[in-house]
C-alpha positions as CSV (number, residue, x, y, z in Angstrom):
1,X,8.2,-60.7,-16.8
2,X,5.2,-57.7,-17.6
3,X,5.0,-55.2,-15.7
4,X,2.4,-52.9,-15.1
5,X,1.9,-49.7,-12.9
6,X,-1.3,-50.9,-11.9
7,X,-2.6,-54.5,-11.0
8,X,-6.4,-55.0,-10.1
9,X,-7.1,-58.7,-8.7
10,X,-10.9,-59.2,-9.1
11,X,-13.4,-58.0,-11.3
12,X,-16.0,-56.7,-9.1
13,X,-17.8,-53.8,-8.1
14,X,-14.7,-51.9,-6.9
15,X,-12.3,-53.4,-9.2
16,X,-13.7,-53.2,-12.4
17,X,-14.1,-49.1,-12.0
18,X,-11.0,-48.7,-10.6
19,X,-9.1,-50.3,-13.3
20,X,-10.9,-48.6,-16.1
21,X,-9.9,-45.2,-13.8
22,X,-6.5,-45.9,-13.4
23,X,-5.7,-46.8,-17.4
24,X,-7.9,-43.5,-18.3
25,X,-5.3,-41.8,-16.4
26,X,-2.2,-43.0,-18.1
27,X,-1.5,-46.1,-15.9
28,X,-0.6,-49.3,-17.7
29,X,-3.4,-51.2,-15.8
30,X,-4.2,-55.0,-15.6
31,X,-7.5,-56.8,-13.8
32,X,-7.2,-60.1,-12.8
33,X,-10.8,-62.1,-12.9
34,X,-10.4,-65.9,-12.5
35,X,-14.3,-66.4,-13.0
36,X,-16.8,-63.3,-14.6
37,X,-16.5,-60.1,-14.9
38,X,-18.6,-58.0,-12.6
39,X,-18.1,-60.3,-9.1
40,X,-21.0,-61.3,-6.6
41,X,-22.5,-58.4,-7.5
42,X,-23.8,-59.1,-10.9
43,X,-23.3,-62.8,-11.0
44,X,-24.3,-64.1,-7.9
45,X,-26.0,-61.8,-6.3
46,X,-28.1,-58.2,-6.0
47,X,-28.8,-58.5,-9.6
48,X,-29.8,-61.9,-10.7
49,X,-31.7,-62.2,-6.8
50,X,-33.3,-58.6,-7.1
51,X,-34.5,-59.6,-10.8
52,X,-35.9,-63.2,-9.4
53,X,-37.5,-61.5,-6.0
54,X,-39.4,-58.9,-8.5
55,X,-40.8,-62.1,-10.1
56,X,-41.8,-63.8,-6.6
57,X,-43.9,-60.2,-5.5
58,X,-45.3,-60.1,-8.5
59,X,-46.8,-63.7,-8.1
60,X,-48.2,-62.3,-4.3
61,X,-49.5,-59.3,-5.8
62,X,-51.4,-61.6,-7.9
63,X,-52.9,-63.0,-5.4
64,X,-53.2,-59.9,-3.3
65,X,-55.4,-58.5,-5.9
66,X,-58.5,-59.8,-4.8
67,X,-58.5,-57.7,-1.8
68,X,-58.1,-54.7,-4.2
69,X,-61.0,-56.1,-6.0
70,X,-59.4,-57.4,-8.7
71,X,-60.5,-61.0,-9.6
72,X,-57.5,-63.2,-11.2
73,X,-58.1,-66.5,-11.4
74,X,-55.8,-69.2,-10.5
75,X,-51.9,-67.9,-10.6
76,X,-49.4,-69.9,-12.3
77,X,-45.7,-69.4,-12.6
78,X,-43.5,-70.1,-15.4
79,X,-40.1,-71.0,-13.6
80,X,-37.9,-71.6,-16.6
81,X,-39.2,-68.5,-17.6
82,X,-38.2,-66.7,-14.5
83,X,-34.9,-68.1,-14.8
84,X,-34.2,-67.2,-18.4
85,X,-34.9,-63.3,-17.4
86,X,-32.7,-63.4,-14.8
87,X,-30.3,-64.9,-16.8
88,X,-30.7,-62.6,-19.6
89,X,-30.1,-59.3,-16.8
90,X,-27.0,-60.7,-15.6
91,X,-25.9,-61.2,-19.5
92,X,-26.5,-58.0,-19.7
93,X,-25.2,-56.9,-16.9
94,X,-22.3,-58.9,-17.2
95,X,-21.3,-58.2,-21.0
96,X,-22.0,-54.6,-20.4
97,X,-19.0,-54.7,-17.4
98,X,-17.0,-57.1,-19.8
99,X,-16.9,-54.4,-22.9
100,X,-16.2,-51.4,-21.0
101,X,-12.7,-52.6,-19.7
102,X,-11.7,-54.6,-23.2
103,X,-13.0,-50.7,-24.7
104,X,-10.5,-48.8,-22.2
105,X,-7.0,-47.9,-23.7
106,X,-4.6,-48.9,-21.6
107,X,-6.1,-51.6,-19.6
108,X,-5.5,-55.6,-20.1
109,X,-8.2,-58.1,-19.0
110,X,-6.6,-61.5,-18.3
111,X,-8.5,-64.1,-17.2
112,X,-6.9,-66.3,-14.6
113,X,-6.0,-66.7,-10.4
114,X,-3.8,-64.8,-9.4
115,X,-1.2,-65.7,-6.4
116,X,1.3,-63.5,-4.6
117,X,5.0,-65.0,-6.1
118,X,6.4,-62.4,-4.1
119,X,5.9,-58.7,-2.6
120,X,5.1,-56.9,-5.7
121,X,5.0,-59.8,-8.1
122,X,2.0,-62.1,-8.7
123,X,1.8,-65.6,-10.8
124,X,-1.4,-66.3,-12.9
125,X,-2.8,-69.6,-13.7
126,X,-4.4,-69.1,-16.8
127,X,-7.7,-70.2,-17.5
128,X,-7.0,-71.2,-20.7
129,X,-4.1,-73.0,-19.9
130,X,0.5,-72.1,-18.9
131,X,1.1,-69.4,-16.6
132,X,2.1,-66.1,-16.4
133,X,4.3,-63.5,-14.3
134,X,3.7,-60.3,-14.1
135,X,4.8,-57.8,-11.5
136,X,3.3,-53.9,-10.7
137,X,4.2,-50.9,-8.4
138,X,0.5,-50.7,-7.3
139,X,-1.2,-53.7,-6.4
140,X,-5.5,-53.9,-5.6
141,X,-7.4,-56.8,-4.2
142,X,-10.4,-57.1,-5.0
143,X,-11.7,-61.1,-4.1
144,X,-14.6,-61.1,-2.3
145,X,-15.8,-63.2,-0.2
146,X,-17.9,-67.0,-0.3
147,X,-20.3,-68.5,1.5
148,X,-19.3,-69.7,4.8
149,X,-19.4,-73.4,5.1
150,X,-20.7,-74.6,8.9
151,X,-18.8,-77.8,10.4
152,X,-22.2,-79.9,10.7
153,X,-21.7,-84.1,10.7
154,X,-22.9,-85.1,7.1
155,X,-23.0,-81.9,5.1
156,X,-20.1,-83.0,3.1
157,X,-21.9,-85.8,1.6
158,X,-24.8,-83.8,0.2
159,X,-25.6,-81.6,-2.4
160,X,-26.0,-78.4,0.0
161,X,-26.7,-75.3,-1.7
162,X,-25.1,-72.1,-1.5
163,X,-26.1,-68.3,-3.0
164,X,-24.4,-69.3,-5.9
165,X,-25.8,-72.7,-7.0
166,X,-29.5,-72.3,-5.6
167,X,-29.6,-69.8,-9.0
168,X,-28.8,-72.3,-11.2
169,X,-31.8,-74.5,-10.3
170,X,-34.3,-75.6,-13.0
171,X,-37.1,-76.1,-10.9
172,X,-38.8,-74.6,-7.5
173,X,-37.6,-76.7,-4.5
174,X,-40.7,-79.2,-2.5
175,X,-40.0,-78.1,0.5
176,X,-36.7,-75.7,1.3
177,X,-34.7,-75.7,4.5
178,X,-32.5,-72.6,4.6
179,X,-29.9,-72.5,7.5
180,X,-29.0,-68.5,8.2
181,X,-31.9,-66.0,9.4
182,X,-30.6,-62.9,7.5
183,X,-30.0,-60.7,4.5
184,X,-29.5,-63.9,2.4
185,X,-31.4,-66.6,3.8
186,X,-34.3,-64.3,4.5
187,X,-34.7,-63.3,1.4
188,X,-34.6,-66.4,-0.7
189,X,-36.6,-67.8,2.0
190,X,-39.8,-65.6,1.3
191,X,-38.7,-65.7,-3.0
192,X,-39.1,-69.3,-3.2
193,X,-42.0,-69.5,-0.8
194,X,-44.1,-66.9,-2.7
195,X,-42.7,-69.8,-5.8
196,X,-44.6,-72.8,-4.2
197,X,-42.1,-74.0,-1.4
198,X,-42.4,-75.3,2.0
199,X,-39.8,-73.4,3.7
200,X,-38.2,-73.7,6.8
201,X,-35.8,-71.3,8.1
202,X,-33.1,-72.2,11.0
203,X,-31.6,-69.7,12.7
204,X,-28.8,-70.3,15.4
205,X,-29.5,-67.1,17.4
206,X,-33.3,-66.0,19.5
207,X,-34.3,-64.4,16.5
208,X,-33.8,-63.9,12.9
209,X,-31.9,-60.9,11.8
210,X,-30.5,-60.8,15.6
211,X,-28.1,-57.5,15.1
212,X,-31.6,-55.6,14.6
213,X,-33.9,-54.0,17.3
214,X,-36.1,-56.6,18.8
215,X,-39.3,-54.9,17.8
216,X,-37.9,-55.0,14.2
217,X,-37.5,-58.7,14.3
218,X,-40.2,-59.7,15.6
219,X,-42.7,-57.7,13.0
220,X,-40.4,-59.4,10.4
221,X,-41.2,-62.6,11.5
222,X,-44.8,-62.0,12.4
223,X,-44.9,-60.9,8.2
224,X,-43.3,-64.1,7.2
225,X,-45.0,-66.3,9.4
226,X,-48.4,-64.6,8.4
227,X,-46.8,-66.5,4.5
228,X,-46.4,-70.0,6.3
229,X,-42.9,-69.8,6.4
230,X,-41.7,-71.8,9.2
231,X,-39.3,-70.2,11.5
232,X,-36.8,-72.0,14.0
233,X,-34.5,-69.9,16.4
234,X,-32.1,-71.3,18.8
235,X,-31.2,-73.8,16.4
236,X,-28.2,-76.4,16.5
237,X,-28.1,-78.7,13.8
238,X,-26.4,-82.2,14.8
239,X,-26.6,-84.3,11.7
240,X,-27.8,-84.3,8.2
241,X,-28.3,-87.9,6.2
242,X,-29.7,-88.7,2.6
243,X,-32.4,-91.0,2.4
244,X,-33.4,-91.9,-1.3
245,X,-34.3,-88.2,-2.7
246,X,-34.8,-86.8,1.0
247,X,-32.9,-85.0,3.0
248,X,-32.8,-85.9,7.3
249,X,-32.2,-83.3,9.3
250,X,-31.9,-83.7,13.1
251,X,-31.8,-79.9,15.2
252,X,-31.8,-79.0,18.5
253,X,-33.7,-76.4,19.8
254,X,-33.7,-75.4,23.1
255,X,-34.7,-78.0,25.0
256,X,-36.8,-79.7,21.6
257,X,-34.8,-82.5,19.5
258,X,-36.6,-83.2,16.1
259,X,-35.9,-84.3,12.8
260,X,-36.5,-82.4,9.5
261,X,-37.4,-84.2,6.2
262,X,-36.4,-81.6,3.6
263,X,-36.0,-82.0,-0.4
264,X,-33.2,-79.4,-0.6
265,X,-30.7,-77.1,2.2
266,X,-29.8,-73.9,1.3
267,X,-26.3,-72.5,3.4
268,X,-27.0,-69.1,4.6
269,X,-24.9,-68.6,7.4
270,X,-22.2,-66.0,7.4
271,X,-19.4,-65.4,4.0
272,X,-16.0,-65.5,4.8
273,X,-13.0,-63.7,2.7
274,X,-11.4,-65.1,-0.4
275,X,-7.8,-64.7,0.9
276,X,-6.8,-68.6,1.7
277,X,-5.3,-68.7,-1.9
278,X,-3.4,-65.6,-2.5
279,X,-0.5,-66.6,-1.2
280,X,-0.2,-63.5,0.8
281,X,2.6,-65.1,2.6
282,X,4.8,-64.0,-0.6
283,X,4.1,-60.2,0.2
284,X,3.5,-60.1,3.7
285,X,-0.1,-58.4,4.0
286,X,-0.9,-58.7,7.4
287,X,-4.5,-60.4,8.0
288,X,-7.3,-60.7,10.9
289,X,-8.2,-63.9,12.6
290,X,-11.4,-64.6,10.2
291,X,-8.9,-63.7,6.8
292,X,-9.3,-60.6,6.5
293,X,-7.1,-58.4,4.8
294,X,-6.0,-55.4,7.0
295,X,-6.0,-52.1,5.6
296,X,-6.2,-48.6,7.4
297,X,-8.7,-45.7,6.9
298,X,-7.1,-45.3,3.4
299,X,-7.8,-48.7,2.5
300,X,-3.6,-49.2,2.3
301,X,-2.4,-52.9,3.6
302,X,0.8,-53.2,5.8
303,X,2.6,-53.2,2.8
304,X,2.8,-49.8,0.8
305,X,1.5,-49.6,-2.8
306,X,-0.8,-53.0,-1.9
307,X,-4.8,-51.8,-1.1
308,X,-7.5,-54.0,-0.4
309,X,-11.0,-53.2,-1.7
310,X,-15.1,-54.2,-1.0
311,X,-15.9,-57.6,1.2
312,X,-12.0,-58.8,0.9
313,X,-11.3,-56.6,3.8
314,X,-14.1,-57.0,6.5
315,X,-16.5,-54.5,7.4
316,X,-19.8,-53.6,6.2
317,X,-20.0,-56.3,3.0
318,X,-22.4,-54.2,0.9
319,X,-21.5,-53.3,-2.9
320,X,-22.2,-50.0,-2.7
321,X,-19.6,-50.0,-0.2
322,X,-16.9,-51.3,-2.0
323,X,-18.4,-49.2,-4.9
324,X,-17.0,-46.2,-2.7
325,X,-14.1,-48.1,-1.9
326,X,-12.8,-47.5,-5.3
327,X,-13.9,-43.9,-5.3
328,X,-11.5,-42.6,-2.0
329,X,-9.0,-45.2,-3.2
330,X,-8.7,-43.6,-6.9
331,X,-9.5,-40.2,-5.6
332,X,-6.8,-40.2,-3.1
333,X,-4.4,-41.7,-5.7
334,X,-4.9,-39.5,-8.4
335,X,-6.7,-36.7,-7.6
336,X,-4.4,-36.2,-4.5
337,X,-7.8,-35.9,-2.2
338,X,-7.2,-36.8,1.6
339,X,-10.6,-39.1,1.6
340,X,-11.0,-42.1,4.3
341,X,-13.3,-44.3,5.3
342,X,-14.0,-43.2,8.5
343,X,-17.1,-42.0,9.6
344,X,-19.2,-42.6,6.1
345,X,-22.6,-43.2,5.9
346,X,-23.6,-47.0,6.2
347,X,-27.1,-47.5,4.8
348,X,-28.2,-51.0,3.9
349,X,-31.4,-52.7,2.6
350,X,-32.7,-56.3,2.8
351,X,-34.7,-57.3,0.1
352,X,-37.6,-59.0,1.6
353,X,-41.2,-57.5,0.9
354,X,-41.7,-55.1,2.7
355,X,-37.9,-54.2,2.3
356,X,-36.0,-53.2,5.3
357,X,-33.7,-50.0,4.8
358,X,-31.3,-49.0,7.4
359,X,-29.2,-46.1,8.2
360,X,-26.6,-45.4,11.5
361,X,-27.3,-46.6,14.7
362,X,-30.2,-48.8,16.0
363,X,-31.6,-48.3,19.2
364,X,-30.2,-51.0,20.6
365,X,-26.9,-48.7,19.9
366,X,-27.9,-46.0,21.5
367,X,-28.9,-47.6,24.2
368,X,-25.3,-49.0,24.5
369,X,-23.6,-46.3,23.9
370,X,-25.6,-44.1,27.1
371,X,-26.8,-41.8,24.4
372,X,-29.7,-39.1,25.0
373,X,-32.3,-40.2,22.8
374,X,-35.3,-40.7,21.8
375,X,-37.2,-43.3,19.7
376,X,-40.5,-42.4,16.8
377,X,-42.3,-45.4,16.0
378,X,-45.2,-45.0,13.1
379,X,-46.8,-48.3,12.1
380,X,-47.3,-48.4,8.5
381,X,-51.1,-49.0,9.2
382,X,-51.1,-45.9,9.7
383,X,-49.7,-43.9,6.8
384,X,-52.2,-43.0,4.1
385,X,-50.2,-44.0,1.2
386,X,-50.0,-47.3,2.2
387,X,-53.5,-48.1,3.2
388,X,-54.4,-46.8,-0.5
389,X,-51.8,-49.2,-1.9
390,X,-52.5,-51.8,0.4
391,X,-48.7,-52.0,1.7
392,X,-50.0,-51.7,5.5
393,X,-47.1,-54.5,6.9
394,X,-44.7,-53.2,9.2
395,X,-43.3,-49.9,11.0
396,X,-41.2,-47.4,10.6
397,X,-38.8,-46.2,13.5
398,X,-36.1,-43.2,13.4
399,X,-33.8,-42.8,16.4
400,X,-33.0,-39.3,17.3
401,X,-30.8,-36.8,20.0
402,X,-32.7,-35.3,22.5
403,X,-30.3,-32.4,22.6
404,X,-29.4,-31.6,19.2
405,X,-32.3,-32.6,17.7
406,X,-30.1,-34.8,15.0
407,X,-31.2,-37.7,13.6
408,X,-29.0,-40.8,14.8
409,X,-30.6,-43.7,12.5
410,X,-33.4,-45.7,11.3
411,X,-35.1,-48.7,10.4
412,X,-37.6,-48.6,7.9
413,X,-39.4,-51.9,7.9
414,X,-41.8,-50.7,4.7
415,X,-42.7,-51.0,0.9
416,X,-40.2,-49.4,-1.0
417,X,-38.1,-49.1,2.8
418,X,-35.3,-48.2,1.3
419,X,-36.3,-45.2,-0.5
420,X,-37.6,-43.9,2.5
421,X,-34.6,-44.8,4.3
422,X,-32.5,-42.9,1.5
423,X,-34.9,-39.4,2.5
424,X,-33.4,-39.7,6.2
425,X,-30.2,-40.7,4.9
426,X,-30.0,-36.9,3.0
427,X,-31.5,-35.5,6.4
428,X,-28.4,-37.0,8.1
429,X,-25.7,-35.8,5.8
430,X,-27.3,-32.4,5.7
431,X,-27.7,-32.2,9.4
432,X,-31.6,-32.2,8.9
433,X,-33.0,-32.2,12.5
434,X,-36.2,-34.1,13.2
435,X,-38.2,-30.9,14.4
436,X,-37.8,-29.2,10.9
437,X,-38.6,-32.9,9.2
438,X,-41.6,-32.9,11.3
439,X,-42.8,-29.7,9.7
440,X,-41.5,-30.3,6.0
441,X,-43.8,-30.1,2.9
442,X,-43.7,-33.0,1.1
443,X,-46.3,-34.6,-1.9
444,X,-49.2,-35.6,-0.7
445,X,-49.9,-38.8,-0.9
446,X,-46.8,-40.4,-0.4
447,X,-44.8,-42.6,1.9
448,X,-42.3,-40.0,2.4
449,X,-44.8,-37.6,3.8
450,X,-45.4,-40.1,6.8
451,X,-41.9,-38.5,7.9
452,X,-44.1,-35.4,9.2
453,X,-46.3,-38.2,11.5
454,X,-43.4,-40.0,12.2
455,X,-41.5,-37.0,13.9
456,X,-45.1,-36.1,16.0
457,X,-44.2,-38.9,17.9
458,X,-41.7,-37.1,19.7
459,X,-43.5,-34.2,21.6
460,X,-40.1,-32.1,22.1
């Protein structure tokens, strides 16, 4: 049996840093990656969707352009051509990750699942075939999660599509019926609508993207009904059949029965951990009631020397989250730092166009928590920079506290939100009160410089 001081299980976008850290610091490290190097991340998710959504506002600038006095012409798209670039990034991407562990002295990539045999000890099924036993003193999961499949009669005899397999497709759906109104169904909704779909989005709570503030909803849903996206709330979905090439989908909402003809069904509600098959049993790492592993604010499990890193472990499921998972985890290791995760910064940005960036508490959290604040609103009709560009859709709202004059959050429903977003993110960590924002220099003309109007809005 090998062992190893180190074991990473997972090869994503905590994993694969933190393995190449722990061999550059003498540790005889392994990684673990039953699939491809790189996780969601690169594979599945920001980049091969980020690359594809660039592609979809590049066909609605195109026919935007008129309004800027620029003439076109018919726009066509090339979808296999689309596809090819986005597969081409995550190559990159993805070979990129791949080279700089097999380049790392001291670090073994084995492909393979890996399955607690015991506390400390793991058996891998090889891809290619046997097994293989292998036991460490420090143990790191790193799984992920998948999407969350909903118990709805019929599902399970269709071809439903997930984040995953929707990528793969060769050609742009007829018409789309995406079940999940957030981060993931939102923005696949709009991509493959600004592609030529019908799309209909279901969503089981009164609005899409329910955790934000209302007003915030509701001017998203305004700017993707204003696309003819069709948008459903209070949804229930009974039953879903296959007739010939269509699919029939019969919803409650409210009060309203009707039935949905659709040619595909994307699943876009919720992601739950990959933990079922770890055989965690073996080791005794305690988990919550949705499968999550439990770890405290040093990211430790029950059991000492086993960690749990990025969406594996609940919380915020964001990369860049489980990007600093690794840092405090190897930090605290081996630089013998006292880091936790407690108390960091949470910012977060959904990739719809405009993009919504978000930072701390929403007003609907301030609200609950009896806080003293007060609320700037600045419609982006109004900021110069985006009447020039012709970005005018949606608002831009900052939370703040009356007394201290500290910024609390905000949402920045915008083009290019989440740069903006990023500028109040700094003010945060820098305890940057809103008066002095108000009253900052910045380049003229740009979106940031709306910050000074923004902060007006508050006459204190």
């Amino acid at each position: 049996m090998k062992h190893y001081d180190a074991i990473i299980i997972g090869a994503g976008q905590a994993g694969t840093p933190l393995a190449k850290k722990l061999a550059e610091a003498g540790k005889k490290t392994a990684i673990i990656e039953k699939r491809l190097v790189g996780g969601t991340c690169i594979n599945d998710g920001c980049t091969p969707t980020k690359a594809m959504v660039a592609s979809a506002r590049a066909v609605y600038q195109a026919k935007k352009a008129v309004e800027l006095g620029v003439e076109i012409g018919s726009v066509k798209i090339n979808f296999k051509k689309i596809k090819q670039r986005k597969d081409d990034i995550v190559k990159q991407f993805r070979e990129s990750s791949e080279k700089g562990i097999n380049n790392t002295k001291g670090l073994q990539l084995i492909f393979g699942t890996a399955k607690f045999s015991g506390e400390k000890e793991l058996t891998i099924a090889l891809n290619g075939g046997g097994e293989e036993k292998v036991t460490a003193d420090l143990i790191f999961i790193n799984t992920g999660a998948k999407t969350a499949i909903p118990d709805i009669k019929g599902l399970n005899e269709i071809d439903y599509l997930t984040s995953t397999t929707i990528l793969e497709l060769d050609e742009v759906p007829e018409h789309l019926v995406v079940i999940g109104g957030n981060y993931i169904g939102l923005e696949f909704g709009q991509m493959f609508n600004r592609f030529g779909s019908k799309i209909t989005i279901m969503e089981k709570s009164s609005s899409i993207i329910a955790k934000e503030d209302p007003d915030i909803s509701s001017a998203l849903t305004e700017i993707l009904t204003d696309e003819k996206i069709e948008i459903i709330t209070h949804v229930k979905v009974d039953k879903i059949t296959k007739d010939k090439n269509q699919l029939q989908i019969a919803i409650e909402s409210g009060k309203t029965k009707k039935n949905i003809t659709a040619s595909h069904l994307l699943i876009a509600a919720g992601r739950i951990p990959q933990t079922a098959d770890l055989g965690l049993e073996k080791c005794g790492v305690k988990l919550d009631d949705k499968g999550h592993i439990l770890v405290n604010e040093k990211l430790e499990t029950n059991i000492k020397g086993i960690y749990a890193l990025g969406d594996v472990k609940g919380g915020p499921a964001f990369t860049h989250i489980a990007y600093n998972d690794y840092t405090i985890v190897y930090r605290n290791l081996i630089e013998g730092t006292d880091y936790s995760i407690n108390d960091r910064p949470v910012p977060y940005c959904m990739f719809t166009d405009p993009q919504l960036g978000r930072i701390g508490i929403s007003e609907k959290e301030a609200k609950e928590q009896n806080l003293n604040y007060e609320v700037a609103v600045l419609p982006m009709g109004y900021v110069a920079r985006g009447i020039e560009t012709n970005e005018t859709l949606g608002l831009m709202k900052a939370v703040v506290d009356t007394d201290t004059k500290k910024i609390l959050g905000a949402a920045i429903l915008a083009s290019e939100g989440g740069e903006i977003m990023s500028v109040l993110q700094m003010a945060m960590e820098g305890g940057i009160t809103y008066d002095r924002i108000r009253y900052c220099v910045f380049a003229h003309p740009t979106y940031t410089e709306s910050l000074n109007n923004l902060f007006m809005k508050i006459h204190k």
